[in-house]
VOVOVEX-494738 format. One record per residue (C-alpha): z, x, y. Coordinates in nm, 4 decimals. Layout:
! VOVOVEX-494738
<rec><z>Z</z><x>X</x><y>Y</y></rec>
...
This chain:
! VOVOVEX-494738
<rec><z>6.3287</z><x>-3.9601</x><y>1.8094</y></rec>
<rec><z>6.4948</z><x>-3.6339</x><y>1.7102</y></rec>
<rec><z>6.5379</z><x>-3.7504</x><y>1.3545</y></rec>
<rec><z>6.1954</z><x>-3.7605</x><y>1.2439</y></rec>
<rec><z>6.0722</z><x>-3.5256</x><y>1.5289</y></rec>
<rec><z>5.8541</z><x>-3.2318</x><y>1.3044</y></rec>
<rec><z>5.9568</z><x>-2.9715</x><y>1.5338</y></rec>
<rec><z>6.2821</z><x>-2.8099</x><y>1.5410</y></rec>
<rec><z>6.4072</z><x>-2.5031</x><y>1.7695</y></rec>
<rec><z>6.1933</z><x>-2.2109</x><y>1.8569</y></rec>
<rec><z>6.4011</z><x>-1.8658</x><y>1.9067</y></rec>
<rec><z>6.3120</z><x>-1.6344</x><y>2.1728</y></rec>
<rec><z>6.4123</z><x>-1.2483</x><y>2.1481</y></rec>
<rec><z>6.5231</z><x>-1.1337</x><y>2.4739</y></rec>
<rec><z>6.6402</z><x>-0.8232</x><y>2.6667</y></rec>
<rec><z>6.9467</z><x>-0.9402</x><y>2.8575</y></rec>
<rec><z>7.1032</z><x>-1.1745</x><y>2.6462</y></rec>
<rec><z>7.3643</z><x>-1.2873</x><y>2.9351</y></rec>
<rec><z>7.1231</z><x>-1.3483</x><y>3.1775</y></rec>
<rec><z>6.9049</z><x>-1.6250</x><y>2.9600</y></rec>
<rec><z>7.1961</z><x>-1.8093</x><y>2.8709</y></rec>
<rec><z>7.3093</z><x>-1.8523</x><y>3.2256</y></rec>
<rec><z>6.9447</z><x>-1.9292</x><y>3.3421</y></rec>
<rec><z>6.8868</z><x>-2.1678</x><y>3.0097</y></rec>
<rec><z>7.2307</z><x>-2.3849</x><y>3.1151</y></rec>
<rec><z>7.1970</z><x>-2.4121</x><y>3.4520</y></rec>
<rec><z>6.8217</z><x>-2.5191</x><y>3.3692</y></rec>
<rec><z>6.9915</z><x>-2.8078</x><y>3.1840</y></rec>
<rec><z>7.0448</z><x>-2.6850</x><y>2.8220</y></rec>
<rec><z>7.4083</z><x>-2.6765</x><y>2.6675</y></rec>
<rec><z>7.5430</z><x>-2.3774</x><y>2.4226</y></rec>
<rec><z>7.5901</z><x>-2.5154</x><y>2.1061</y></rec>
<rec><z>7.7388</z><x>-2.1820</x><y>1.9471</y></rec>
<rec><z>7.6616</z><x>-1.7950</x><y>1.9645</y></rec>
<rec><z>7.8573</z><x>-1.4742</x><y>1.9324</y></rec>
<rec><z>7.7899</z><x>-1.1233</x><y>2.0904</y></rec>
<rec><z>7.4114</z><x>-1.1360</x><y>1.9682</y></rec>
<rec><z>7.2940</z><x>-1.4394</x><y>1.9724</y></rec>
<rec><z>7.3276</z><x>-1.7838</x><y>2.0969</y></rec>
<rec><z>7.2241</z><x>-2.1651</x><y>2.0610</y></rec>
<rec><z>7.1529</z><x>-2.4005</x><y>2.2772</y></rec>
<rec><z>7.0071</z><x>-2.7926</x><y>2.2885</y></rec>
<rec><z>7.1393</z><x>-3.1215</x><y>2.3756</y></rec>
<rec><z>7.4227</z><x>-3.3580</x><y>2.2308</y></rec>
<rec><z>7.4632</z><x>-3.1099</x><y>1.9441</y></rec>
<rec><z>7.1031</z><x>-3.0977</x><y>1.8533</y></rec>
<rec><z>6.9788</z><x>-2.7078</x><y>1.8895</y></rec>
<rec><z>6.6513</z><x>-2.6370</x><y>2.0828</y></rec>
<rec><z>6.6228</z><x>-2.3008</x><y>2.1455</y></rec>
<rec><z>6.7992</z><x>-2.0119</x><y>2.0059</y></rec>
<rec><z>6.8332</z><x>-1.6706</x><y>2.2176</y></rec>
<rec><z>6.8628</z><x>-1.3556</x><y>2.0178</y></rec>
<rec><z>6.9205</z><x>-0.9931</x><y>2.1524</y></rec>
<rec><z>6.6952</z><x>-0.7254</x><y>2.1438</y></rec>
<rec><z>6.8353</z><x>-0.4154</x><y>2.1816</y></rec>
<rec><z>6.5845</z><x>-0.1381</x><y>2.3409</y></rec>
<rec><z>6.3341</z><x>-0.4192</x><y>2.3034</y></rec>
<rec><z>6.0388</z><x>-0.3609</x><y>2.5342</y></rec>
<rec><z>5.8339</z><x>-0.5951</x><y>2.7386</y></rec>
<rec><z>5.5520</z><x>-0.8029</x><y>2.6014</y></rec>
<rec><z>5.1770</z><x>-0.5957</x><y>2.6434</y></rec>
<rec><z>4.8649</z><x>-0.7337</x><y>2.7668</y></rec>
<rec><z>4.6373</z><x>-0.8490</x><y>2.5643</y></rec>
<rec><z>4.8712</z><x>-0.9549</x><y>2.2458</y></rec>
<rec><z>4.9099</z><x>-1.3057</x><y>2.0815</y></rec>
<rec><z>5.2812</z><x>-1.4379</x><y>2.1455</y></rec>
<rec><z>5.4500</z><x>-1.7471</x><y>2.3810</y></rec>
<rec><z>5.2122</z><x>-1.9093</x><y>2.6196</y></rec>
<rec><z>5.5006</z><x>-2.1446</x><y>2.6358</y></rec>
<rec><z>5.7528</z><x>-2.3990</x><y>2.4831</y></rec>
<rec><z>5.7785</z><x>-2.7797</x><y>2.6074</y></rec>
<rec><z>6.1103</z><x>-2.9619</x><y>2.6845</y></rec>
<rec><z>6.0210</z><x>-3.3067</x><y>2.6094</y></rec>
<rec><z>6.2383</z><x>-3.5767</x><y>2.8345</y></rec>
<rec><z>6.2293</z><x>-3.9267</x><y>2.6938</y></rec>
<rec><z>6.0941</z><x>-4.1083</x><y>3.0150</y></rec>
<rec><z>5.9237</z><x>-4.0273</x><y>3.3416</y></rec>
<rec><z>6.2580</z><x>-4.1628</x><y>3.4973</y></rec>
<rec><z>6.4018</z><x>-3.8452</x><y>3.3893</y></rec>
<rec><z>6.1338</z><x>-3.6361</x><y>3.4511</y></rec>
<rec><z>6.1651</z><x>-3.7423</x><y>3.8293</y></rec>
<rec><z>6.4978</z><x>-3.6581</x><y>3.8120</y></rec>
<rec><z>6.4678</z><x>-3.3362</x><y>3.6833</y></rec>
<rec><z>6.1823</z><x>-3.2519</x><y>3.9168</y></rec>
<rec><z>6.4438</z><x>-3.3291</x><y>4.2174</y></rec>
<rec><z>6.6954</z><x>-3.0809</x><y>4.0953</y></rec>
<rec><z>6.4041</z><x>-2.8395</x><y>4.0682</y></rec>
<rec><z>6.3720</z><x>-2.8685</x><y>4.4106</y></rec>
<rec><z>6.6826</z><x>-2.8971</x><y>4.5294</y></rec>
<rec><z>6.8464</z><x>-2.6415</x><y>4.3183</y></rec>
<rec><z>6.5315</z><x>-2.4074</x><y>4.3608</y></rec>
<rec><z>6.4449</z><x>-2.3815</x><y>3.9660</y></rec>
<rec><z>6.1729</z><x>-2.1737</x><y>3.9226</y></rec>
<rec><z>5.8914</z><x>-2.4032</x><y>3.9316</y></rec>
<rec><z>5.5692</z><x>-2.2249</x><y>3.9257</y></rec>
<rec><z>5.3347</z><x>-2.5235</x><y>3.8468</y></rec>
<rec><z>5.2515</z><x>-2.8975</x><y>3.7835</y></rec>
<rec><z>4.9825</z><x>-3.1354</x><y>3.6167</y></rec>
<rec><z>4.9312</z><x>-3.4331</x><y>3.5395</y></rec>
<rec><z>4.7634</z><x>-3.4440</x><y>3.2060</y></rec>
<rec><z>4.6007</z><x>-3.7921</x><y>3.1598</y></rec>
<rec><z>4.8807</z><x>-3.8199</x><y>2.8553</y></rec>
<rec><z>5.1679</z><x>-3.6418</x><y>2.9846</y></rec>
<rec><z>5.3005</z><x>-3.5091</x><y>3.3355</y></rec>
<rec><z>5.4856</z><x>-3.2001</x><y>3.3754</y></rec>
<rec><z>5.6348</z><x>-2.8788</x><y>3.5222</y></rec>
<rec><z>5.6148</z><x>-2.5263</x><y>3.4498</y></rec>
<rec><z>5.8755</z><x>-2.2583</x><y>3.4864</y></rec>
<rec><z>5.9492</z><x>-1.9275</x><y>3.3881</y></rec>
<rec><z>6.2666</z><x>-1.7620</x><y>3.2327</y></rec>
<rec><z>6.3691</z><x>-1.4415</x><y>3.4253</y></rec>
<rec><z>6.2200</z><x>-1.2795</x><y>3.1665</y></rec>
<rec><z>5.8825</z><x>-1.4496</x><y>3.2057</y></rec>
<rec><z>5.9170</z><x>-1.6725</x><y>2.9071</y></rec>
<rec><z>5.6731</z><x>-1.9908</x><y>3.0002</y></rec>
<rec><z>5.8570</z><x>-2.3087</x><y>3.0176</y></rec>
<rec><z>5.7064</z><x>-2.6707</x><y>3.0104</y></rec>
<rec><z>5.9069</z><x>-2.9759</x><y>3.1196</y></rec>
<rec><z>5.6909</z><x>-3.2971</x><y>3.0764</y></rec>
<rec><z>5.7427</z><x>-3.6670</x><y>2.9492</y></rec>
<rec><z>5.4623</z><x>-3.8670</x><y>2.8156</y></rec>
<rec><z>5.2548</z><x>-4.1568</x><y>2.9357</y></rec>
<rec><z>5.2270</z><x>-4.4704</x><y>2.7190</y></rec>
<rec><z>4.9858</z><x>-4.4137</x><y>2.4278</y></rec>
<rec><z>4.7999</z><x>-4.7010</x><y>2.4894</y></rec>
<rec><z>4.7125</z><x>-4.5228</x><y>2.7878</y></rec>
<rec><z>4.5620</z><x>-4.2578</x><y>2.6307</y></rec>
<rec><z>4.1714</z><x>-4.2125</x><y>2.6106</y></rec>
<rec><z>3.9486</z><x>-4.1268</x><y>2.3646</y></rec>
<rec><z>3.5836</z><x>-4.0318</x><y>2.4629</y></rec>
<rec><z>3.3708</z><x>-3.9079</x><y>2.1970</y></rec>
<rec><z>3.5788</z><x>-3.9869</x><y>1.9800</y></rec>
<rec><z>3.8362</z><x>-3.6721</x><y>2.1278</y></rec>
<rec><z>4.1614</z><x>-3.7071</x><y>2.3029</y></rec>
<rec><z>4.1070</z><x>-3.6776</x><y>2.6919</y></rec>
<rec><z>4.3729</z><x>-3.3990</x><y>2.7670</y></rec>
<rec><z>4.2939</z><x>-3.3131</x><y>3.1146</y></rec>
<rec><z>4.4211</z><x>-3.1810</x><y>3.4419</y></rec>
<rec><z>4.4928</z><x>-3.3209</x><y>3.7949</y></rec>
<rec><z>4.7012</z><x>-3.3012</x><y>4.0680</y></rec>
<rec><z>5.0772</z><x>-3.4586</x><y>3.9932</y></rec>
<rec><z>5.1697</z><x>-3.7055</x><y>4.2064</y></rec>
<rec><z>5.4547</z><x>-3.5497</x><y>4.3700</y></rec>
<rec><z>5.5483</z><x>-3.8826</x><y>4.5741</y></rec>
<rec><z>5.5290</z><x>-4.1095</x><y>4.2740</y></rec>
<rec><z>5.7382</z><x>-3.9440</x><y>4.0432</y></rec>
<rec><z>5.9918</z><x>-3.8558</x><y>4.2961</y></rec>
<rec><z>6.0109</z><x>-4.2826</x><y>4.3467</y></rec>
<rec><z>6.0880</z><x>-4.3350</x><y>3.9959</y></rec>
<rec><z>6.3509</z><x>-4.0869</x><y>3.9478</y></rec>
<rec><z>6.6583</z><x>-4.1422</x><y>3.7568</y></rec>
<rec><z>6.9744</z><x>-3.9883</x><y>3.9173</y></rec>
<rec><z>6.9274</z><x>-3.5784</x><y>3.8829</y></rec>
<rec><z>7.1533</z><x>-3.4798</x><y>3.5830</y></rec>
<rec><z>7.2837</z><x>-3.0724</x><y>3.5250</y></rec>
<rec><z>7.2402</z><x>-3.1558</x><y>3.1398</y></rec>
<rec><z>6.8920</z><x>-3.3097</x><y>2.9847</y></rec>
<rec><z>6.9627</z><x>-3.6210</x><y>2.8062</y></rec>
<rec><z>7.0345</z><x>-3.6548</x><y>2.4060</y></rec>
<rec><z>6.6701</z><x>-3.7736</x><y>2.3446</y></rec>
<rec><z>6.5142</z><x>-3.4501</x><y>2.4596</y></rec>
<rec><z>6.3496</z><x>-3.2571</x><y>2.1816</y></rec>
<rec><z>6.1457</z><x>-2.9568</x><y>2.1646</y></rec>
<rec><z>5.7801</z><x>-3.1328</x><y>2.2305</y></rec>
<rec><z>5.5448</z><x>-2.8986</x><y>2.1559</y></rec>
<rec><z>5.4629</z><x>-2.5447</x><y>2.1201</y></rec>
<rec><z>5.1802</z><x>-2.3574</x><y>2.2990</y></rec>
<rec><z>5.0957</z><x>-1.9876</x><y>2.1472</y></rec>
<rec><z>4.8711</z><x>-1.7341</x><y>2.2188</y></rec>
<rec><z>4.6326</z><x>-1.6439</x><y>1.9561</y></rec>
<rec><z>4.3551</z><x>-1.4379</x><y>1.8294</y></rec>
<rec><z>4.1666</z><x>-1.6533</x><y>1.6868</y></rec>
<rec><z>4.1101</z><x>-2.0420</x><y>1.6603</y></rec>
<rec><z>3.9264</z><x>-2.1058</x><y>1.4201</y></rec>
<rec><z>4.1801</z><x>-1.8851</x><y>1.1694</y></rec>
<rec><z>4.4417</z><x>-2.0595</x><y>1.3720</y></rec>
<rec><z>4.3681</z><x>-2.3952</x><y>1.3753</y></rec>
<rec><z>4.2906</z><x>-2.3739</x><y>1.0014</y></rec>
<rec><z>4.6194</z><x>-2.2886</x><y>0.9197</y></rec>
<rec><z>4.7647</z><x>-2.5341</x><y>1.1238</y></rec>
<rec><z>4.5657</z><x>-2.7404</x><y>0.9209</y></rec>
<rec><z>4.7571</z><x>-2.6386</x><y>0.5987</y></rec>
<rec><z>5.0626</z><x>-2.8172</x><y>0.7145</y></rec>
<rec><z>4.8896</z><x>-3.1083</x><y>0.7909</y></rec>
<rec><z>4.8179</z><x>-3.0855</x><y>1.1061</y></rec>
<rec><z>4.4799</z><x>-3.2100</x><y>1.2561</y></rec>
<rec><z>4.2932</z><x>-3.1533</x><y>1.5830</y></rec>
<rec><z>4.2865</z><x>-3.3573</x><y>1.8964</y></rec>
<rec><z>4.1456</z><x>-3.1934</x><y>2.1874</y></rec>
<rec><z>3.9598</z><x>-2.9089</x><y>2.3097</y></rec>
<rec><z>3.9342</z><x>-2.7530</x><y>2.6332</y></rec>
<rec><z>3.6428</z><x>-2.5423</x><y>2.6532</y></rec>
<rec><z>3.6331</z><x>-2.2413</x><y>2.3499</y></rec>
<rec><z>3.9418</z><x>-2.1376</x><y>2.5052</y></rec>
<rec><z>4.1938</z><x>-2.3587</x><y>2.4037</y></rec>
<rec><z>4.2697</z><x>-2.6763</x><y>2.1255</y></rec>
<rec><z>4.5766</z><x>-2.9138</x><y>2.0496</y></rec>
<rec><z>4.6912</z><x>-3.0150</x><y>1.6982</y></rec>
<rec><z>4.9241</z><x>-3.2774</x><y>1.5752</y></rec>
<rec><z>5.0764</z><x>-3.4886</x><y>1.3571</y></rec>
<rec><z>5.0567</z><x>-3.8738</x><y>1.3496</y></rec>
<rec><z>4.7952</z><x>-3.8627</x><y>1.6604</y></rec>
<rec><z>5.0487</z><x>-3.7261</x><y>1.8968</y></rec>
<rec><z>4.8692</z><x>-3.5564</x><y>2.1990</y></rec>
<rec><z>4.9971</z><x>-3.2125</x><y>2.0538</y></rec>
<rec><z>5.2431</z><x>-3.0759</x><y>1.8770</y></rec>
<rec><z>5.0707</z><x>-2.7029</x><y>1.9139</y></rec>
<rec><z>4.8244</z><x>-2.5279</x><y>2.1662</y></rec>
<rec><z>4.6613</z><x>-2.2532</x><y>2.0785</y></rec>
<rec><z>4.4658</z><x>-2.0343</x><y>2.3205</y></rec>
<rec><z>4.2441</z><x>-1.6965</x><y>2.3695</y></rec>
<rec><z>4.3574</z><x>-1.6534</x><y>2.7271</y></rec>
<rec><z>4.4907</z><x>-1.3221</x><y>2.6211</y></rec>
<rec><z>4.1499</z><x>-1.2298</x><y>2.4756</y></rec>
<rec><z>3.9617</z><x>-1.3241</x><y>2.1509</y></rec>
<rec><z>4.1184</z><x>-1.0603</x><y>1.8861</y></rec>
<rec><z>4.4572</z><x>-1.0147</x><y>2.0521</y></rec>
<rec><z>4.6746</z><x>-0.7720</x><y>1.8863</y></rec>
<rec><z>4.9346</z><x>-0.9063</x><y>1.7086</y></rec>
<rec><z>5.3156</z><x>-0.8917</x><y>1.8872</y></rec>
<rec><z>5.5563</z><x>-0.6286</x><y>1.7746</y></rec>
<rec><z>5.8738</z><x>-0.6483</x><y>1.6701</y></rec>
<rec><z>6.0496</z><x>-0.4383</x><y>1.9332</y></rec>
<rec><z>5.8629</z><x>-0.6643</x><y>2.1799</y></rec>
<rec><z>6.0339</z><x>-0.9291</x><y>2.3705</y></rec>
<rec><z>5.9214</z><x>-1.2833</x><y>2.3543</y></rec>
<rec><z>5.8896</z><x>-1.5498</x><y>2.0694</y></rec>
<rec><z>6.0163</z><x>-1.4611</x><y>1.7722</y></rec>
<rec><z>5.9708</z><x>-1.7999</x><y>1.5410</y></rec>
<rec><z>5.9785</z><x>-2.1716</x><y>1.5800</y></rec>
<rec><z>6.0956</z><x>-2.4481</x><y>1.3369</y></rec>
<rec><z>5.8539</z><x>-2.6868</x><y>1.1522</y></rec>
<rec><z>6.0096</z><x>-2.9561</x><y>0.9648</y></rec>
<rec><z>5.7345</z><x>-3.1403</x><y>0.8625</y></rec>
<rec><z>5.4721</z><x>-3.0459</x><y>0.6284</y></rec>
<rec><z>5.1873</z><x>-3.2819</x><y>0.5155</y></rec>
<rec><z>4.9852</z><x>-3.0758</x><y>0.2957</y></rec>
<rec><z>5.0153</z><x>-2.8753</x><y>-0.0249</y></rec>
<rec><z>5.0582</z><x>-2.5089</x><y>0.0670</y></rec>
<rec><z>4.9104</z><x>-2.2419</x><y>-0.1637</y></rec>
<rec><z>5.1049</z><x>-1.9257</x><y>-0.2452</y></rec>
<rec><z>5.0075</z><x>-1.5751</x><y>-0.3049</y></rec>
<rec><z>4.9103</z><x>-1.6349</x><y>-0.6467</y></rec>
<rec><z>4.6439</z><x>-1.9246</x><y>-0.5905</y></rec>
<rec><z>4.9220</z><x>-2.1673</x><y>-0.7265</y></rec>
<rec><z>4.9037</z><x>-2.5119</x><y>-0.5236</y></rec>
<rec><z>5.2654</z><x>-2.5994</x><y>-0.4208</y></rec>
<rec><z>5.3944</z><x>-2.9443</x><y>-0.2511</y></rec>
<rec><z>5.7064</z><x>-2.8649</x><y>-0.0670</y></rec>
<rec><z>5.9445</z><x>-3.0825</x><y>-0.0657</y></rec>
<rec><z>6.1328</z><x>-3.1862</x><y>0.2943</y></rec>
């Protein structure tokens, strides 16, 4: 799945370096490489998320577009199980669950209050479509259920595990999702006026975008801690550039 997956790595900028890469590989990612100021981590050599240093960074305000979080996608609900038992049993910081009609998943935090999703997907031909929308809803996980069909708890997430989706904060979704758009991305579901999901190929989402943090949230800083980029390796649509020249990038 990785090969073709459109999204790549997202990179985090983060106070105490040391700290997130202890929390990220005992949370099941691997270092790939780093040095003094930086470091990589992912899965069987395949980067997901890249930590940078922030020297006399400061914490995120209120009220500011940024991370709402990034999604560790496992390959099965086996795994997921598994995972879910080392939460518990290791004492991860698990700070919520859902079932999502298409997915089922966790949340953490980072010890620097970076939101983390951990989910695997249903079926697709599971998925519904009223009015002609993707249902992405939310219910009570069944605890029991997925504990039954857990695979063995690993320390390290398997070599299928990508970086499933990305879920920002913004300050505006119509300007948003329209740019979103531009890469060829289209819209699947909406929850409310408060939050929408865009994909490629009819995947549930690839990107959430929300106004939890208030319509007109100020743009993040640089000296602010949090998400700094993420990778998009697919684009489906000509972009235009500064000068009103139509470009088709090529991948």
């Amino acid at each position: 799945m990785s090969d073709d997956w459109p999204l790549g790595a997202a990179e985090l900028k983060v106070l105490d370096l040391g700290r997130e890469v202890a929390f990220y590989e005992s949370f099941g990612l691997e270092r790939l490489s780093g040095g003094n100021d930086h470091a990589l981590l992912g899965v069987d050599g395949a980067a997901i998320l890249k930590l940078t240093s922030l020297p006399g960074g400061r914490e995120r305000p209120r009220h500011t577009a940024g991370l709402y979080h990034f999604a560790i996608l496992l390959p099965d609900e086996g795994e997921l199980g598994g995972f879910l038992r080392r939460a518990l049993e290791e004492r991860l910081p698990l700070t919520g669950t859902a079932d999502h009609f298409v997915s089922q998943a966790l949340y953490f935090d980072d010890p620097e209050g970076n939101g983390i999703e951990v989910y695997a997907d249903r079926p697709r031909r599971e998925w519904q479509y009223p009015n002609g929308r993707l249902s992405i809803g939310i219910e009570d996980l069944d605890f029991e259920r997925l504990l039954r069909v857990a695979g063995r708890p690993a320390p390290k997430f398997s070599g299928d595990t990508v970086l499933g989706h990305m879920h920002l904060n913004v300050s505006d979704l119509d300007a948003s999702q329209a740019f979103y758009e531009s890469l060829g991305m289209e819209l699947m579901a909406e929850a409310g006026h408060v939050m929408r999901f865009l994909s490629w190929n009819g995947y549930h989402h690839h990107l959430g975008i929300n106004v939890l943090e208030g319509q007109g949230a100020a743009a993040v800083e640089a000296d602010v801690r949090g998400l700094r980029r993420f990778q998009v390796r697919r684009i489906d649509a000509p972009l235009v550039d500064p000068n009103g020249i139509t470009v088709t990038p090529t991948l």
